[in-house]
C-alpha positions as CSV (number, residue, x, y, z in Angstrom):
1,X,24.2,3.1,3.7
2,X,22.4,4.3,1.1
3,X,19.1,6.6,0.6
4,X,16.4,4.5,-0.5
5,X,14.5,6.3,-3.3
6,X,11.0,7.3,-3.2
7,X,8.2,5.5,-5.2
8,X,5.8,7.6,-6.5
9,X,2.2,7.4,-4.7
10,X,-0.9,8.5,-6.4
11,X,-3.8,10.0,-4.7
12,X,-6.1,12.7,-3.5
13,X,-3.6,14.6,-1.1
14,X,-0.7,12.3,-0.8
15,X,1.9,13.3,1.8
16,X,5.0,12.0,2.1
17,X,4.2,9.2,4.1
18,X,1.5,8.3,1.9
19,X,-1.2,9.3,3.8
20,X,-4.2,10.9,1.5
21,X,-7.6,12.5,1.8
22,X,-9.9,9.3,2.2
23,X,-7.0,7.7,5.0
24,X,-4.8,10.3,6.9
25,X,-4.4,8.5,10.7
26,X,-0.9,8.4,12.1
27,X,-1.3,4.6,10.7
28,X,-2.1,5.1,7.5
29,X,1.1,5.2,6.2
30,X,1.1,2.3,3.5
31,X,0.5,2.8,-0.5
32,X,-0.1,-0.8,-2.9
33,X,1.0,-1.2,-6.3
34,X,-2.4,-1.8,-8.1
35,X,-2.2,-4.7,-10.5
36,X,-4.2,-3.6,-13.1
37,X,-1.5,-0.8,-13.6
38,X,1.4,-1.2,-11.8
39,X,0.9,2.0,-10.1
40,X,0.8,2.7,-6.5
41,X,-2.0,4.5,-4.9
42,X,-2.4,5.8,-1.5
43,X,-5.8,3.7,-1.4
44,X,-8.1,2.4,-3.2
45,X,-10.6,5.3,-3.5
46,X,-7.6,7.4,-4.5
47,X,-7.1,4.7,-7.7
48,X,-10.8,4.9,-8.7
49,X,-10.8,9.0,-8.6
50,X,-7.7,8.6,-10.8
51,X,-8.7,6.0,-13.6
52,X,-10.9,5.0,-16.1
53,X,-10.8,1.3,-14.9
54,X,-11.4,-1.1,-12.3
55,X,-9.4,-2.4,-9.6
56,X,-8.1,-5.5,-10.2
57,X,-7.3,-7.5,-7.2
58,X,-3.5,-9.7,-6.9
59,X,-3.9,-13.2,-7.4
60,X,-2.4,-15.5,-4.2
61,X,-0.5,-17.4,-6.5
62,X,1.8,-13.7,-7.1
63,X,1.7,-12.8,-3.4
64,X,5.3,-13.0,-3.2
65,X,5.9,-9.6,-5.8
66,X,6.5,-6.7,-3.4
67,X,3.3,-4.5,-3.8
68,X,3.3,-2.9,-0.8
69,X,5.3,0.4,0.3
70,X,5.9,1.7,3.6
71,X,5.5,5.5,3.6
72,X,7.5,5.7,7.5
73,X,11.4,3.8,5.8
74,X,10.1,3.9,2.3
75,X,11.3,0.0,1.4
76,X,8.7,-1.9,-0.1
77,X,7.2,-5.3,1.3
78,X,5.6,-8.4,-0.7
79,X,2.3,-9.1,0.1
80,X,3.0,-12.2,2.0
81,X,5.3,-10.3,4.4
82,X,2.8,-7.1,4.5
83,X,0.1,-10.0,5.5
84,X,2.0,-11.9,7.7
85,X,3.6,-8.8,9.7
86,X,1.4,-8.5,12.5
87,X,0.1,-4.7,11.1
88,X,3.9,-3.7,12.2
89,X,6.3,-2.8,9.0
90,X,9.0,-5.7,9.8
91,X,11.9,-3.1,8.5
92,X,11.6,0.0,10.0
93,X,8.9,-1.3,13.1
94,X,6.3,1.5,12.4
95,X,2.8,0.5,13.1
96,X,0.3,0.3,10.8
97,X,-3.3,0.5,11.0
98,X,-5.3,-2.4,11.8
99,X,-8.0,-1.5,10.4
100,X,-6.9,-2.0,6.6
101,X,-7.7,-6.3,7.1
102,X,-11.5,-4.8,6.6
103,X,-10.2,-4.2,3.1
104,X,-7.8,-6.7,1.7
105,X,-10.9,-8.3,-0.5
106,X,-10.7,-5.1,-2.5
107,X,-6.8,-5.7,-2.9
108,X,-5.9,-9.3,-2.8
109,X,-8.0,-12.2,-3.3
110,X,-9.3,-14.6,-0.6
């Protein structure tokens, strides 16, 4: 099998596992691909301290583009399966935090 290359994750402090400054529980281990610039970012206070521009949020109608990355395997997820995954990353089982539904209005619309 082979190695699965890193994406690069943008941030304040970004680890490995894409923890950062703002969001650095064991669970925090997820990065998104920001629409508005096709760059990931470890969250989104880590995109606003690195660009001139708003976020802008994915539209449901592209939920199915893989815009989410799992800093634990390192494969990347769509947002339908990131949504739908029960805050558990369905390839490599690692949990994620819960707590992140409190923000998926400032990532993917409603």
């Amino acid at each position: 099998m082979s190695e699965i290359p890193a994406i690069t994750v943008y941030g304040t402090g970004v680890n490995a596992r894409t923890q950062c400054a703002h969001w650095h529980s064991e669970r925090d281990i997820i990065a998104i691909k920001f629409k508005c610039c096709d760059t990931y970012y470890a969250c989104i206070d880590c995109h606003r301290e690195a660009t001139d521009h708003a976020p802008i949020v994915w539209p449901r109608a592209e939920f199915g583009k893989e815009a989410i990355y799992c800093g634990n395997c390192r494969h990347t997820l769509s947002i339908n399966d990131y949504l739908a995954c029960d805050n558990t990353c369905p390839v490599c089982q690692a949990a994620f935090n819960p707590g992140c539904a409190k923000h998926y209005p400032l990532y993917f619309a409603q």
